[in-house]
N, C-alpha and C positions, 0 to 999 in steps of 0.2 A: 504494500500500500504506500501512495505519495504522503511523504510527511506533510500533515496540516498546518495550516498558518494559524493560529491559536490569537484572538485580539482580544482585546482588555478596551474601554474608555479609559482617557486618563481617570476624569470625574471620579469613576467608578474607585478606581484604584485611590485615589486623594482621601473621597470618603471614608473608604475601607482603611486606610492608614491612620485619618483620625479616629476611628472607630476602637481602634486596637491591631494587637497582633494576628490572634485568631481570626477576624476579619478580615484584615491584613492577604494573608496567607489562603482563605476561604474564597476569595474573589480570584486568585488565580486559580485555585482547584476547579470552582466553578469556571473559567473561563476556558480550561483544559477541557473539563467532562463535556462542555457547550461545544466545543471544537471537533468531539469525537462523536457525538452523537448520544453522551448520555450513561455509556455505559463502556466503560473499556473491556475489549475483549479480544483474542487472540489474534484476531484480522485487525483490528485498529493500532494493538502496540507498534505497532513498525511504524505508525504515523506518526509515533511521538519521539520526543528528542529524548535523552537518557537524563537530562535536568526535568522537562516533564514528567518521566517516568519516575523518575527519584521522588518528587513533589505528591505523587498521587500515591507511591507504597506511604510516603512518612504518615501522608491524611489517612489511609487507611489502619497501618499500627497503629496512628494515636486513637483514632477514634474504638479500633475492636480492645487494645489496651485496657484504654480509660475506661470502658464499659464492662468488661467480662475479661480481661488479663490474656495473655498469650493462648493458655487454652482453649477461650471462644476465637480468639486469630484463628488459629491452627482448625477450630472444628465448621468452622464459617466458612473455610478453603480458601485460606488466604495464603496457608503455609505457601504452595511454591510459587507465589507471586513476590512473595518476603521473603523468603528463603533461598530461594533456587536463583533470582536473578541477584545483578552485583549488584542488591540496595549497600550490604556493608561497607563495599567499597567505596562507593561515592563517598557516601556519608565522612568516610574517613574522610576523603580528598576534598571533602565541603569544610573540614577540618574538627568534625563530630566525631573525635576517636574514642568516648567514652561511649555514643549511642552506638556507635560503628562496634564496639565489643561486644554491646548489648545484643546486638542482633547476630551477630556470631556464635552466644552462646547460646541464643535463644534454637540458632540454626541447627546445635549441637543435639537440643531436646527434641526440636524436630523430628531431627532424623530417628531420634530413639526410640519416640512416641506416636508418630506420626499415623500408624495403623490402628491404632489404641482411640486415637481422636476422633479419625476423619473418619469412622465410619457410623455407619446410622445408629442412631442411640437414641431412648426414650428422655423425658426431662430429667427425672431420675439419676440416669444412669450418666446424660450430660453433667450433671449437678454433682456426682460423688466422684467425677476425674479431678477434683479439686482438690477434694482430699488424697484420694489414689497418688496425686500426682503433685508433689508439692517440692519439686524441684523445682517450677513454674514460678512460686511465690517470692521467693529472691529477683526475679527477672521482673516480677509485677511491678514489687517495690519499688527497686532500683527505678523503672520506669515513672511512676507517681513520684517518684521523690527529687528527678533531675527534668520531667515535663516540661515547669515552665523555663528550666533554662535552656532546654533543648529547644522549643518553641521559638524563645526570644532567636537562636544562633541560626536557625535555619531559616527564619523570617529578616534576620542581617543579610543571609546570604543571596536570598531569592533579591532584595531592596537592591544588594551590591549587583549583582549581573542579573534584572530584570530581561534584557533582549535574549536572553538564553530561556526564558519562558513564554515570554509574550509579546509581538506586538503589540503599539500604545496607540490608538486612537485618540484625537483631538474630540 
């Protein structure tokens, strides 16, 4: 597929910058998912640059993260979109070597657990990998406890090289 040309309003971006970080950051996610159609998926990744793609695994970690901890990541089937592509890497090279670990290690339980997760399970039995599985909860933490500054450093870095995500419309 031809890479997409992905635009933003300034406006939109000004707003969303007085708004905060997370707005910030939400308006280019949203201008990405608007650019693909809504929903990325195997046929559309190739449209997007590897700073988009890096942009939409982080919105996804935080968001399954913050809600339900790497577990529901992994049982939601996010593992190999977070796992299997170079999100760590970037990350590192965005200069996020603490998240860039984090998701290394996280890559590590993955692999361990990954059969164990991702297969169909009642509420239940979703509900008691928590306990089962509480090598996950170091990973959880560490995440909740450096969020917002992981937030603030990847919302620097998208501000620092915006043309590597988006055209800027007047």
């Amino acid at each position: 597929m031809e890479e997409v040309t992905v635009k933003v309003k300034d406006s939109v971006l000004q707003q969303a910058a007085m708004e905060g970080i997370d707005t910030f950051l939400n308006a280019f996610v949203k201008a990405i998912n608007d650019a693909i159609g809504g929903q990325l998926t195997a046929e559309n990744m190739g449209a997007l640059t590897t700073e988009q793609l890096t942009l939409l695994a982080w919105d996804i970690l935080h968001r399954e993260v913050m809600d339900g901890g790497f577990v529901q990541l992994i049982y939601n089937g996010y593992g190999p979109f977070i796992f299997a592509n170079p999100l760590a890497k970037v990350l590192k090279m965005w200069g996020l070597r603490d998240l860039s670990k984090l998701v290394y290690d996280g890559h590590t339980l993955w692999l361990k657990y990954r059969e164990q997760i991702e297969r169909e399970l009642s509420d239940e039995e979703f509900m008691a990998l928590f306990e089962q599985l509480p090598e996950f909860d170091d990973l959880d933490d560490q995440f909740v406890d450096h969020e917002e500054e992981w937030t603030e450093q990847i919302a620097q870095y998208v501000d620092d090289h915006i043309e590597d995500f988006v055209v800027i419309e007047e």
